[in-house]
CHARMM internal coordinates of N, CA and C (Angstrom, degrees):
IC EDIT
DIST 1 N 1 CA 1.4399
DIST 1 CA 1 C 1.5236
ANGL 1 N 1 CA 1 C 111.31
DIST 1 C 2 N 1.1676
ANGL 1 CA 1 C 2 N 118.06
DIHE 1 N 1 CA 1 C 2 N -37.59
DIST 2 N 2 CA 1.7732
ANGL 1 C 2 N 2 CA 135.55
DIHE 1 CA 1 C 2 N 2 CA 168.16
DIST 2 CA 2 C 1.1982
ANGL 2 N 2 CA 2 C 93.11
DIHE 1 C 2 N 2 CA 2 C -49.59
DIST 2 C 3 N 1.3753
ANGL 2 CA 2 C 3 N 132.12
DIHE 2 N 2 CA 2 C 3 N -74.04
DIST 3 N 3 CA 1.4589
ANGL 2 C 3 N 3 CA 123.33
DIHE 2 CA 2 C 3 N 3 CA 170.12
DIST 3 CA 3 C 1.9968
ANGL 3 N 3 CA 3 C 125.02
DIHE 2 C 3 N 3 CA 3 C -10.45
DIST 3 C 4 N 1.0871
ANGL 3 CA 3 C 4 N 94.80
DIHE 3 N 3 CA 3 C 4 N -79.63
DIST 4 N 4 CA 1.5656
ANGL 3 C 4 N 4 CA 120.76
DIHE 3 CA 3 C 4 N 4 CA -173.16
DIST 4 CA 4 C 1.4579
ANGL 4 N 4 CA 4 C 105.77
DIHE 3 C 4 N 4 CA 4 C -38.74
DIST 4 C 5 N 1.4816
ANGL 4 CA 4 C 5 N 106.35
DIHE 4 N 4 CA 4 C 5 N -49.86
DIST 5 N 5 CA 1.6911
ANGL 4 C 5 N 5 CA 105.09
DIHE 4 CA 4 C 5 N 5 CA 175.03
DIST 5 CA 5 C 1.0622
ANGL 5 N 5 CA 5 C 116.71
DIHE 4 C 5 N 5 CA 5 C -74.17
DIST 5 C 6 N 1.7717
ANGL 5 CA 5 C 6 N 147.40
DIHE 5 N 5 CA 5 C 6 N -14.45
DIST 6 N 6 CA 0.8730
ANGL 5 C 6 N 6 CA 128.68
DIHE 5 CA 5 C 6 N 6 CA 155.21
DIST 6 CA 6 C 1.3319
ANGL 6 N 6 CA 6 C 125.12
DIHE 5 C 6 N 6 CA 6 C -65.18
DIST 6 C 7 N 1.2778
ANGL 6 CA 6 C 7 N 111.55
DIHE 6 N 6 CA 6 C 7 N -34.99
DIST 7 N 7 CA 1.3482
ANGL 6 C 7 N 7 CA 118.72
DIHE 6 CA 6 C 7 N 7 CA 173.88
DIST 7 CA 7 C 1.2922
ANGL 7 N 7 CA 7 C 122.57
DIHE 6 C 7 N 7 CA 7 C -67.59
DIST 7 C 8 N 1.3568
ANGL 7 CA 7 C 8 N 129.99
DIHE 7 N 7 CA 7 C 8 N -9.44
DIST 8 N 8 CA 0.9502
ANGL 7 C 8 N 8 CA 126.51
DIHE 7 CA 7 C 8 N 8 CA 147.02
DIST 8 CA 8 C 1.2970
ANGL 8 N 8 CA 8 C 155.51
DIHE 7 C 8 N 8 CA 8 C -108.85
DIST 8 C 9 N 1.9247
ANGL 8 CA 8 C 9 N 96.53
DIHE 8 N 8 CA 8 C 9 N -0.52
DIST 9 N 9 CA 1.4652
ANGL 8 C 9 N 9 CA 108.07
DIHE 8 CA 8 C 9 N 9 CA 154.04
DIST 9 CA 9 C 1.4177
ANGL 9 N 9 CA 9 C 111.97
DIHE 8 C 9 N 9 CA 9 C -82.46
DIST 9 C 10 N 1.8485
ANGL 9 CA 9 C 10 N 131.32
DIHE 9 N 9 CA 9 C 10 N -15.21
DIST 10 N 10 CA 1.4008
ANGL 9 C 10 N 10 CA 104.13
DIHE 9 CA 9 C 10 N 10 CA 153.51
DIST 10 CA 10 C 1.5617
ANGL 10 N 10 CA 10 C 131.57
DIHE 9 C 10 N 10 CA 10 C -76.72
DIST 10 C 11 N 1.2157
ANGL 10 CA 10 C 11 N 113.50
DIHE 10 N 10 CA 10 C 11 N -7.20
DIST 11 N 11 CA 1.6330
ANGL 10 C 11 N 11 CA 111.82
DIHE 10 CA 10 C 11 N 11 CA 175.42
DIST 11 CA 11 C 1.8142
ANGL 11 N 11 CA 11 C 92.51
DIHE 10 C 11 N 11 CA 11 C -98.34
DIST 11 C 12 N 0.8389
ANGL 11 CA 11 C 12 N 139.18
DIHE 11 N 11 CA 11 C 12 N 27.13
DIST 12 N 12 CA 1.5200
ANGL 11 C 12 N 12 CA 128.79
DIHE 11 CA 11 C 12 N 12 CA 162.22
DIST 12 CA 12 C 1.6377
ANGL 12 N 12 CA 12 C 87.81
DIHE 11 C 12 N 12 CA 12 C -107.71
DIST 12 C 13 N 1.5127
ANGL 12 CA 12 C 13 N 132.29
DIHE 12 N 12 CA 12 C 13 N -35.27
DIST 13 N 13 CA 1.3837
ANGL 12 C 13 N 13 CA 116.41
DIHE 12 CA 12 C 13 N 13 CA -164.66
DIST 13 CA 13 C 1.3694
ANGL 13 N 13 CA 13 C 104.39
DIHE 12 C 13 N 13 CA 13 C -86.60
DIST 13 C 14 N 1.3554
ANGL 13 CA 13 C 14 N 102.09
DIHE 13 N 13 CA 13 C 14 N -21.29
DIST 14 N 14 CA 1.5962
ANGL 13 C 14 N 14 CA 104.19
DIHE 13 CA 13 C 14 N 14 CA -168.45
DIST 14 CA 14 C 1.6309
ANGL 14 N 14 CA 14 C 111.14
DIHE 13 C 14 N 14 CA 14 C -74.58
DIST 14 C 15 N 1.7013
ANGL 14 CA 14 C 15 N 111.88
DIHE 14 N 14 CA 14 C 15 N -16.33
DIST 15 N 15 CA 1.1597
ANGL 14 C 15 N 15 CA 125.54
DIHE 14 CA 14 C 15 N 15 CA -154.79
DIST 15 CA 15 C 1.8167
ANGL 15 N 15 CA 15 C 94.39
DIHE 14 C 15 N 15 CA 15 C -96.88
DIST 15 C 16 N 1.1960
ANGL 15 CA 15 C 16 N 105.51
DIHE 15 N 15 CA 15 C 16 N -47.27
DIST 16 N 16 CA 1.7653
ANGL 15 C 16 N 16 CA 117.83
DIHE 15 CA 15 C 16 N 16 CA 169.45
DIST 16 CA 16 C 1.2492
ANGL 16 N 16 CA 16 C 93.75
DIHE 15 C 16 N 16 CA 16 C -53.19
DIST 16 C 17 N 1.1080
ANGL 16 CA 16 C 17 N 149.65
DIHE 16 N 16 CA 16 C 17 N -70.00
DIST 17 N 17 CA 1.5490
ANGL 16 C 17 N 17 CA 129.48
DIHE 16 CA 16 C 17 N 17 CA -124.54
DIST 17 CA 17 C 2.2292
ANGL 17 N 17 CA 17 C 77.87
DIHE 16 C 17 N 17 CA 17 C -111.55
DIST 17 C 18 N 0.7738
ANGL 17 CA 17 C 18 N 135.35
DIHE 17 N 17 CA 17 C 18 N 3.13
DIST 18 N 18 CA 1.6715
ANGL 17 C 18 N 18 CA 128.80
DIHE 17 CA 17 C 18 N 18 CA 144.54
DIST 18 CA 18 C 1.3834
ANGL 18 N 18 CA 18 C 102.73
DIHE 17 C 18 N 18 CA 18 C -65.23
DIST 18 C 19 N 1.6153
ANGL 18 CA 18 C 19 N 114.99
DIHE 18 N 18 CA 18 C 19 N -68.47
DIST 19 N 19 CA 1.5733
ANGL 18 C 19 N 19 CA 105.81
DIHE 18 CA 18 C 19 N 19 CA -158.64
DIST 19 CA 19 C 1.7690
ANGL 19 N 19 CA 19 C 98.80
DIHE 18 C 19 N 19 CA 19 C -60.29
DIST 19 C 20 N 0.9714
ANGL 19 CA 19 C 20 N 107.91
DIHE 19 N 19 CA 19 C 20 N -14.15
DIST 20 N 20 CA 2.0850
ANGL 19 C 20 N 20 CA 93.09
DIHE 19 CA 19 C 20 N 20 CA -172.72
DIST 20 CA 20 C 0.7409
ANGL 20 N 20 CA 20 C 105.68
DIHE 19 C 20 N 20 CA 20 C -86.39
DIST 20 C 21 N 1.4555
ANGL 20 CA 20 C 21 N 132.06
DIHE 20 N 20 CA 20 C 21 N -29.27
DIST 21 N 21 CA 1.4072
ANGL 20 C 21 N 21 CA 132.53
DIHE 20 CA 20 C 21 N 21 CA 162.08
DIST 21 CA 21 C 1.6989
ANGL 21 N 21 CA 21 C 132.00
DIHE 20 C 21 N 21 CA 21 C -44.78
DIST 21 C 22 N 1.2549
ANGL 21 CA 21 C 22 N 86.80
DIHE 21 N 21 CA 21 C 22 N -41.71
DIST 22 N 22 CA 1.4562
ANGL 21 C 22 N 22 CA 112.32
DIHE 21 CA 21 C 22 N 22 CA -176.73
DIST 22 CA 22 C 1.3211
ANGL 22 N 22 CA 22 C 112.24
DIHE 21 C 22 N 22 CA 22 C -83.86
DIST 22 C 23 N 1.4814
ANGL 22 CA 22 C 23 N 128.80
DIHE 22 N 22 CA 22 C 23 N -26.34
DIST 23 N 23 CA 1.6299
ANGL 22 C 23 N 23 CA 146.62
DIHE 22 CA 22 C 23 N 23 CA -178.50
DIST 23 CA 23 C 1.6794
ANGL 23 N 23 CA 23 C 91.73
DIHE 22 C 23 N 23 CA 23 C -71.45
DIST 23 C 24 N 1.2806
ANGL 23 CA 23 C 24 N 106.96
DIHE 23 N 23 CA 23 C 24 N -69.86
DIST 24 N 24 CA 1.4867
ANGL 23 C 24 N 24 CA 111.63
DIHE 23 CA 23 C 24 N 24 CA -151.13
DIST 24 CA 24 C 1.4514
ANGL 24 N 24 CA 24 C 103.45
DIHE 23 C 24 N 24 CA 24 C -95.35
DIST 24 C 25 N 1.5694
ANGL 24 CA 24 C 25 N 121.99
DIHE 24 N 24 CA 24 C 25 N -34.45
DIST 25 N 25 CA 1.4411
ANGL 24 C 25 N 25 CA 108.00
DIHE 24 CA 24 C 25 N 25 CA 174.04
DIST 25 CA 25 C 1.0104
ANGL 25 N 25 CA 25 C 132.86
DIHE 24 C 25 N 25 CA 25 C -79.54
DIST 25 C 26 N 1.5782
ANGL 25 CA 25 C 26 N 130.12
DIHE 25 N 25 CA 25 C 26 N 36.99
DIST 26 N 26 CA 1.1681
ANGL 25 C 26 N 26 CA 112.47
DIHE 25 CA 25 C 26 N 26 CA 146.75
DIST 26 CA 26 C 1.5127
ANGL 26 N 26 CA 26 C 125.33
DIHE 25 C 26 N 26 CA 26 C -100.20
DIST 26 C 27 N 1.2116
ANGL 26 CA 26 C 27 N 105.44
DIHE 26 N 26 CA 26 C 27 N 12.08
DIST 27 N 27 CA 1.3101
ANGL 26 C 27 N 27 CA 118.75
DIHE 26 CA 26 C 27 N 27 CA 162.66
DIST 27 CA 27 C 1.6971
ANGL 27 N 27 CA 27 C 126.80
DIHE 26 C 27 N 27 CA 27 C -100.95
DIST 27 C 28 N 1.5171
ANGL 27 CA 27 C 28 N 112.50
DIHE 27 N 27 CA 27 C 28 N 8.35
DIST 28 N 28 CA 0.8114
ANGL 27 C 28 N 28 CA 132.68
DIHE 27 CA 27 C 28 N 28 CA 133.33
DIST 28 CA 28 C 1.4179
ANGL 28 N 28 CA 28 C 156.89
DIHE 27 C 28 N 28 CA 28 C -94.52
DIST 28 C 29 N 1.2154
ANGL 28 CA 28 C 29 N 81.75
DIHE 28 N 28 CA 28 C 29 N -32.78
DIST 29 N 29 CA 1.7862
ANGL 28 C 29 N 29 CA 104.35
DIHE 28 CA 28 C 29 N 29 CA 178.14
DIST 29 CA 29 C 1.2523
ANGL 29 N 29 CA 29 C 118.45
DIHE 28 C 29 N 29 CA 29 C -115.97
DIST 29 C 30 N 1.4748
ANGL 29 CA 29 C 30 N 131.25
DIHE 29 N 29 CA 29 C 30 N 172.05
DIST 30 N 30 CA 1.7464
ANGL 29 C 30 N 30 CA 105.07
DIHE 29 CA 29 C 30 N 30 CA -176.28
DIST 30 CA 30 C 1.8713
ANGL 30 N 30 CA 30 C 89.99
DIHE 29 C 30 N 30 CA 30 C -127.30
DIST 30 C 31 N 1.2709
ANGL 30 CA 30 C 31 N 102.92
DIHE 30 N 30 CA 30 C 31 N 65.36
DIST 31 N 31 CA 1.3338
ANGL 30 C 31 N 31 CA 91.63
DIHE 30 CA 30 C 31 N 31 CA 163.77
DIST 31 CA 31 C 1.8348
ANGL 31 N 31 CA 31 C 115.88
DIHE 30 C 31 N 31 CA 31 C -91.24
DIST 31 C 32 N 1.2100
ANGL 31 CA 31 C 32 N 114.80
DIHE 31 N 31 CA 31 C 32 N 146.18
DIST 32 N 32 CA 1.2790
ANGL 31 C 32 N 32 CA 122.12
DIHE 31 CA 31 C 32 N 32 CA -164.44
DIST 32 CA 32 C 1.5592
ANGL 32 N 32 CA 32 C 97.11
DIHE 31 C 32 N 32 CA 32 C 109.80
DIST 32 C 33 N 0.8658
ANGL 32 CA 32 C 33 N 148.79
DIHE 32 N 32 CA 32 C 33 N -30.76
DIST 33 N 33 CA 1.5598
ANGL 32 C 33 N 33 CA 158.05
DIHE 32 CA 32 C 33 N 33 CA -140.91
DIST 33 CA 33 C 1.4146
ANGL 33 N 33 CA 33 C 132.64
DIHE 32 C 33 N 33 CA 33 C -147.86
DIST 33 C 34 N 1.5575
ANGL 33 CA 33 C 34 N 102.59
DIHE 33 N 33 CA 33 C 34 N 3.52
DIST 34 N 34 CA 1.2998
ANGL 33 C 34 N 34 CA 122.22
DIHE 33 CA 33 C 34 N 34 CA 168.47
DIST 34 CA 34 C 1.4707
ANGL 34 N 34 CA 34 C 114.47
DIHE 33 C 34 N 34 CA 34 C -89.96
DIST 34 C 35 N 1.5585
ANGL 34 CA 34 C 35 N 105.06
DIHE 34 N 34 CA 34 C 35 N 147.98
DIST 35 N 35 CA 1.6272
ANGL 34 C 35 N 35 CA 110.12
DIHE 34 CA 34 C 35 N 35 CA -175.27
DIST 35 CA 35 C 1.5347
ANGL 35 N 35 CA 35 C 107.10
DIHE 34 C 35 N 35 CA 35 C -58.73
DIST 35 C 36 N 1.6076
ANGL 35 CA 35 C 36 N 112.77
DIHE 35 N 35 CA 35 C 36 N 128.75
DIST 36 N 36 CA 1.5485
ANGL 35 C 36 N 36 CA 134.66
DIHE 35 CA 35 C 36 N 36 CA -165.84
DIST 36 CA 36 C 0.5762
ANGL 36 N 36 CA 36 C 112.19
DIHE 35 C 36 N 36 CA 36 C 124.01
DIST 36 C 37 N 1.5548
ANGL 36 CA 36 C 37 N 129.25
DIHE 36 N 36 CA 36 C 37 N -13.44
DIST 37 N 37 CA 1.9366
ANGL 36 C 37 N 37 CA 119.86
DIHE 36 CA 36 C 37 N 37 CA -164.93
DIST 37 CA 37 C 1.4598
ANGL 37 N 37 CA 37 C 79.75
DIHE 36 C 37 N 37 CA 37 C -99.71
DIST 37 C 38 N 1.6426
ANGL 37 CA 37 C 38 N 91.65
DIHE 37 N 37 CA 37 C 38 N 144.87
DIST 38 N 38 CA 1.4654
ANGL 37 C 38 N 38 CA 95.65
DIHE 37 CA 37 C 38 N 38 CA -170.41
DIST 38 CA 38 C 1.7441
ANGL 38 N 38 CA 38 C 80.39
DIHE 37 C 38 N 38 CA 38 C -128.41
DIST 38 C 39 N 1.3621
ANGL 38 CA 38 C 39 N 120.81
DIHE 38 N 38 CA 38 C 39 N 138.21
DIST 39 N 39 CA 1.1784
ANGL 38 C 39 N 39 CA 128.56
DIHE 38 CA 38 C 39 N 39 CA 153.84
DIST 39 CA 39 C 1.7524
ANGL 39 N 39 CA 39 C 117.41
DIHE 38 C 39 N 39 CA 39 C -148.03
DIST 39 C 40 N 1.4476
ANGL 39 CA 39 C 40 N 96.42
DIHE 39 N 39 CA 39 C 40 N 153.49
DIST 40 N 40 CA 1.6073
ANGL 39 C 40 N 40 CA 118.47
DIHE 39 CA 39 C 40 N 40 CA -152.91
DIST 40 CA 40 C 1.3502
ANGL 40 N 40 CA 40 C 107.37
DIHE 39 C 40 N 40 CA 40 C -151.51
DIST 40 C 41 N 1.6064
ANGL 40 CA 40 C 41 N 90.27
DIHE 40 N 40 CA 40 C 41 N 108.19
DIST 41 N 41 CA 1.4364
ANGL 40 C 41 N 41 CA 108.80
DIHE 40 CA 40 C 41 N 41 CA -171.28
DIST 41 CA 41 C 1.5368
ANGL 41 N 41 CA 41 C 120.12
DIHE 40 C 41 N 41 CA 41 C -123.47
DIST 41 C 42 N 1.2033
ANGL 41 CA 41 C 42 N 125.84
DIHE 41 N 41 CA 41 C 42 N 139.25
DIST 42 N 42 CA 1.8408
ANGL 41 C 42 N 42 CA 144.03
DIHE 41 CA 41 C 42 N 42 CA -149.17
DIST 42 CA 42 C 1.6123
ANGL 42 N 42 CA 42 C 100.07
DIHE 41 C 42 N 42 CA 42 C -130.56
DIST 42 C 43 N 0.8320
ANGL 42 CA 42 C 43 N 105.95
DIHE 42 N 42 CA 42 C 43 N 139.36
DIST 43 N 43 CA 1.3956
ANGL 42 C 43 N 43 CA 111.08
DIHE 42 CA 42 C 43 N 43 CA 164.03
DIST 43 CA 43 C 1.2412
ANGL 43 N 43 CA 43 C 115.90
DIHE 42 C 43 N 43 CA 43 C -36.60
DIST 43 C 44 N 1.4005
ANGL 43 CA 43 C 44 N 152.83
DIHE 43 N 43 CA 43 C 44 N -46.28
DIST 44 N 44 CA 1.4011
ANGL 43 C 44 N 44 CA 163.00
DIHE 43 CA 43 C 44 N 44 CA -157.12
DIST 44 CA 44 C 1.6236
ANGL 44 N 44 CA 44 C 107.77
DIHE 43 C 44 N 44 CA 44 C -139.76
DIST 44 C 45 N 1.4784
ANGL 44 CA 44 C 45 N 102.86
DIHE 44 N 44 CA 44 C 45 N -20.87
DIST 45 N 45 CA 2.0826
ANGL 44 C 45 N 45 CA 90.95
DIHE 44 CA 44 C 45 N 45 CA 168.85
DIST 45 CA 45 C 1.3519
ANGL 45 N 45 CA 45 C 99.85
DIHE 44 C 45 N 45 CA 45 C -123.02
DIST 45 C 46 N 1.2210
ANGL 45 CA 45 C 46 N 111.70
DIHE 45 N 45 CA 45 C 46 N 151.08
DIST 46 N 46 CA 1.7277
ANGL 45 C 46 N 46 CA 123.17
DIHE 45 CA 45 C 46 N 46 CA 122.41
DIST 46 CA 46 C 1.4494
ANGL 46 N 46 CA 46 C 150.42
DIHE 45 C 46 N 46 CA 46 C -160.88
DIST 46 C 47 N 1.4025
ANGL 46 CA 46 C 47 N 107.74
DIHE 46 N 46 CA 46 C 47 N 160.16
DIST 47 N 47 CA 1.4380
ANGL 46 C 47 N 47 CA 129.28
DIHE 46 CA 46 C 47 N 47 CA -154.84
DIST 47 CA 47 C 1.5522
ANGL 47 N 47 CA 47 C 103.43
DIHE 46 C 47 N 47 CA 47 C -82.24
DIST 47 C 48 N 1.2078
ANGL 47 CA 47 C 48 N 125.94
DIHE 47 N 47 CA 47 C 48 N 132.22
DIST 48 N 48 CA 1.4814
ANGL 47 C 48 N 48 CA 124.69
DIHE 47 CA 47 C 48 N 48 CA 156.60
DIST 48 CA 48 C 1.6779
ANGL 48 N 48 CA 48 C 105.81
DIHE 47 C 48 N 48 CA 48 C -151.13
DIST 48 C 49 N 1.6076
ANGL 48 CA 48 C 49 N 89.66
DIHE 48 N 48 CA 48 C 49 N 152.42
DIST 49 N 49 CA 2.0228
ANGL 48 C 49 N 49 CA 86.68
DIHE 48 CA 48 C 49 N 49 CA -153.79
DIST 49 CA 49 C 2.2465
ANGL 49 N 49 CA 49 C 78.04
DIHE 48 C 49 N 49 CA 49 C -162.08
DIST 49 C 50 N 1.6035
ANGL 49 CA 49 C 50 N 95.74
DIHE 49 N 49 CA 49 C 50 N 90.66
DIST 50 N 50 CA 1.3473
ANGL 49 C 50 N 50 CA 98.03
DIHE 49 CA 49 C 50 N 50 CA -178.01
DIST 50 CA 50 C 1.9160
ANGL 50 N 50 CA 50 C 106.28
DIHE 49 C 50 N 50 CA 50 C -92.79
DIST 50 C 51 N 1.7458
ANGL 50 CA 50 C 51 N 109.94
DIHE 50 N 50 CA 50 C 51 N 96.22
DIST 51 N 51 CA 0.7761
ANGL 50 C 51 N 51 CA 116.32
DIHE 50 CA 50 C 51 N 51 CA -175.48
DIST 51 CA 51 C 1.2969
ANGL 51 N 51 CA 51 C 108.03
DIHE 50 C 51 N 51 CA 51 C -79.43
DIST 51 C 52 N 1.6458
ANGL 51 CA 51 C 52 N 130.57
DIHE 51 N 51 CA 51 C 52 N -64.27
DIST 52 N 52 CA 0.9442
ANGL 51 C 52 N 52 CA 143.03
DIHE 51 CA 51 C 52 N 52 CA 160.93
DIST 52 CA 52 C 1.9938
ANGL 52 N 52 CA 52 C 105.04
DIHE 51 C 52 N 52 CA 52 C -12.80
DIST 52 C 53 N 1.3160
ANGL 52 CA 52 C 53 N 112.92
DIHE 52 N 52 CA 52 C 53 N -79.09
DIST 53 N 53 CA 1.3126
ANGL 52 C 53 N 53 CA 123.56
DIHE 52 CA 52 C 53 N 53 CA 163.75
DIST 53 CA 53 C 1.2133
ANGL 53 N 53 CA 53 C 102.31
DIHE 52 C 53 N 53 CA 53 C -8.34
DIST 53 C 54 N 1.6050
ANGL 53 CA 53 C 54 N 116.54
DIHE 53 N 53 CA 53 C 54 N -92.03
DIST 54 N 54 CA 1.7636
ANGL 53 C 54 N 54 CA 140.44
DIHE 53 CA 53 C 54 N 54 CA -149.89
DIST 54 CA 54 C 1.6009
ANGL 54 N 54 CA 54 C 91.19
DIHE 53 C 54 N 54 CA 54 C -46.29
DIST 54 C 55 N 1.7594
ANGL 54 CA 54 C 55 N 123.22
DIHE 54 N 54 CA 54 C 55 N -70.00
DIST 55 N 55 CA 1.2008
ANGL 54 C 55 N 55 CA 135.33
DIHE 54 CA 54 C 55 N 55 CA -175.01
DIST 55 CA 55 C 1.6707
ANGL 55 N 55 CA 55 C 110.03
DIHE 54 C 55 N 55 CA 55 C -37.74
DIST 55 C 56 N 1.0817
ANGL 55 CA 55 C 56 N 118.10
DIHE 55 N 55 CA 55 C 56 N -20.83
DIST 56 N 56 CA 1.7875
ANGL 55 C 56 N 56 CA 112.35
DIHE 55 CA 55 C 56 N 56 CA -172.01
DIST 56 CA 56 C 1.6990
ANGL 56 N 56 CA 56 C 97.74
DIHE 55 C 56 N 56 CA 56 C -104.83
DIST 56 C 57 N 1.1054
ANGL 56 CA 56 C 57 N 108.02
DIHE 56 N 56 CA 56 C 57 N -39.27
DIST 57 N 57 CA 1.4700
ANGL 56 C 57 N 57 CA 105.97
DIHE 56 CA 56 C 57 N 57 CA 171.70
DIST 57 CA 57 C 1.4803
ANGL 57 N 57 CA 57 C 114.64
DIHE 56 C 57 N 57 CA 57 C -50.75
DIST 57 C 58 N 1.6669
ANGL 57 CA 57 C 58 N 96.61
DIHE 57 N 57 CA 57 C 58 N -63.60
DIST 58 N 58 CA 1.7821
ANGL 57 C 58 N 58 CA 102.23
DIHE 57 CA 57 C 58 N 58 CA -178.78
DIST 58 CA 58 C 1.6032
ANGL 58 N 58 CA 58 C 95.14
DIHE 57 C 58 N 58 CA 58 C -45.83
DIST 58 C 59 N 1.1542
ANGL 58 CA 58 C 59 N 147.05
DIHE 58 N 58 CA 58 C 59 N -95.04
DIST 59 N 59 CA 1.4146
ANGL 58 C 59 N 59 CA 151.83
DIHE 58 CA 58 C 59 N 59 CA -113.98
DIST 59 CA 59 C 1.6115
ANGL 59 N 59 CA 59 C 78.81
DIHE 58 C 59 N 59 CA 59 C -84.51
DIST 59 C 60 N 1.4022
ANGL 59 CA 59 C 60 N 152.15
DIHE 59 N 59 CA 59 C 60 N -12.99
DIST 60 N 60 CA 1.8079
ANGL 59 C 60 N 60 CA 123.69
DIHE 59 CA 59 C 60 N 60 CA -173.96
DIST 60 CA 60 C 1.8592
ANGL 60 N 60 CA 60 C 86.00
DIHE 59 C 60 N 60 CA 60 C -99.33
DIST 60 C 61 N 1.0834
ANGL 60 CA 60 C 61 N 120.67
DIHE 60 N 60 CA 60 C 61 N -8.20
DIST 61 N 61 CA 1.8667
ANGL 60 C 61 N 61 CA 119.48
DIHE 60 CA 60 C 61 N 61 CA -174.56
DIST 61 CA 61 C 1.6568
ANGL 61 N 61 CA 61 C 94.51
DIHE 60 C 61 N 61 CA 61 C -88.45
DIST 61 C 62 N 1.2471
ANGL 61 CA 61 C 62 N 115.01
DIHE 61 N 61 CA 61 C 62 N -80.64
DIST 62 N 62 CA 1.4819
ANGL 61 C 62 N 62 CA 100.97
DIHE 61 CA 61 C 62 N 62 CA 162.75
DIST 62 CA 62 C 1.2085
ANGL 62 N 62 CA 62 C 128.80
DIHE 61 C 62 N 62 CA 62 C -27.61
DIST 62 C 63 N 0.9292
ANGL 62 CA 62 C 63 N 155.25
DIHE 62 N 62 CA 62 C 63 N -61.59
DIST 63 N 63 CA 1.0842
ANGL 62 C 63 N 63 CA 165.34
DIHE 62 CA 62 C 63 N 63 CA -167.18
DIST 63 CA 63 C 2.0795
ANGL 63 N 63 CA 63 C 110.66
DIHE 62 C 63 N 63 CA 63 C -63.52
DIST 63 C 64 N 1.2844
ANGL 63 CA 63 C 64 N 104.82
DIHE 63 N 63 CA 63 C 64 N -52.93
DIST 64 N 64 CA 1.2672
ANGL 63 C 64 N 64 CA 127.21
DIHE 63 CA 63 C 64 N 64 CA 146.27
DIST 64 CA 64 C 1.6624
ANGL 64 N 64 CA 64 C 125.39
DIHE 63 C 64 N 64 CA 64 C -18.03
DIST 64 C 65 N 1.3951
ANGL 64 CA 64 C 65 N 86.87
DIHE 64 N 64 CA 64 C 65 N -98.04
DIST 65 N 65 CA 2.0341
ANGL 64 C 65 N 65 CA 120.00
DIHE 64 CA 64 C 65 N 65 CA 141.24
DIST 65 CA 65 C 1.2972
ANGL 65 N 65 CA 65 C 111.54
DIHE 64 C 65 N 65 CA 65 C 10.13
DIST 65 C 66 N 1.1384
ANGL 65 CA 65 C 66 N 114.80
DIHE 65 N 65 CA 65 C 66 N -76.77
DIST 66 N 66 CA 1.5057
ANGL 65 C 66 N 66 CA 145.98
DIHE 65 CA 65 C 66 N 66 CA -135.70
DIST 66 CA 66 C 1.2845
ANGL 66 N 66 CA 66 C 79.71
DIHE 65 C 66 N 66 CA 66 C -99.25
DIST 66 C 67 N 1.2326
ANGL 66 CA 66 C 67 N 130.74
DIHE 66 N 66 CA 66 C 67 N -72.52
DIST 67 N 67 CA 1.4350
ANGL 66 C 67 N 67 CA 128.84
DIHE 66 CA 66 C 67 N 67 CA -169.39
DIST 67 CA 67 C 1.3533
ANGL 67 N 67 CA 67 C 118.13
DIHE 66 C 67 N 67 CA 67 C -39.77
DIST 67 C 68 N 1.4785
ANGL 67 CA 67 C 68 N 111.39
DIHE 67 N 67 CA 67 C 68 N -71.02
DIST 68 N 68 CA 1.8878
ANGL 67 C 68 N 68 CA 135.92
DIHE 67 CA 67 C 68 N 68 CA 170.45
DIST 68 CA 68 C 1.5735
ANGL 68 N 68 CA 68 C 97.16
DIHE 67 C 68 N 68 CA 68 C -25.88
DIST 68 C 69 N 1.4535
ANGL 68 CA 68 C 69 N 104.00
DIHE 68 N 68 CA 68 C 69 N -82.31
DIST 69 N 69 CA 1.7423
ANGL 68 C 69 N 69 CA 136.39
DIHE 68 CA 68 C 69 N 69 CA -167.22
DIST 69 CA 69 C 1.1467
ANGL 69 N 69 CA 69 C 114.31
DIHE 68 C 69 N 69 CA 69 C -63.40
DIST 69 C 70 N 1.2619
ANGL 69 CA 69 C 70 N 128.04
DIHE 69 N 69 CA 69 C 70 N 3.39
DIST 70 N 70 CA 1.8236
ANGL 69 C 70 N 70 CA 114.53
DIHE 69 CA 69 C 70 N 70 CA 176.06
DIST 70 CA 70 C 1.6274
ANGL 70 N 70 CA 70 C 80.55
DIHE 69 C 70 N 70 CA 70 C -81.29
DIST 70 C 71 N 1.7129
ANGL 70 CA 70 C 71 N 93.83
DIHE 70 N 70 CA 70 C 71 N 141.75
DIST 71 N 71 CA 1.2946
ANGL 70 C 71 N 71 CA 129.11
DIHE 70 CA 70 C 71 N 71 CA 144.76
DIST 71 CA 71 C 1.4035
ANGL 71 N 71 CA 71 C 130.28
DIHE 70 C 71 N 71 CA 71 C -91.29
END
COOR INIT
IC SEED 1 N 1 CA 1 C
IC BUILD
């Protein structure tokens, strides 16, 4: 049970310092707007699918991850 609470006061910190990331960096960073984001727009639809995005996220979380979580 000692377990569980760590594990979840690091995904509550890990989850804070995402949303601040996400608050303030896009005025730093150009995620949403980096080459991969593919968006496709219609008069009445549109598509947006930020691949480019997802891929930089995954590899700075890993990277993260690995750091926190080595045993």
């Amino acid at each position: 049970m000692n377990d569980l609470g760590k594990i979840m006061i690091w995904a509550g910190v890990l989850l804070v310092v995402m949303g601040t990331l996400f608050y303030f960096g896009s005025k730093f960073f150009a995620l949403g707007r980096l080459p991969g984001d593919f968006k496709w727009e219609n008069s009445n639809f549109g598509v947006y699918f930020p691949l480019g995005s997802s891929i930089v996220i995954s590899i700075i979380l890993t990277i993260l991850l690995n750091v926190f979580l080595r045993h």
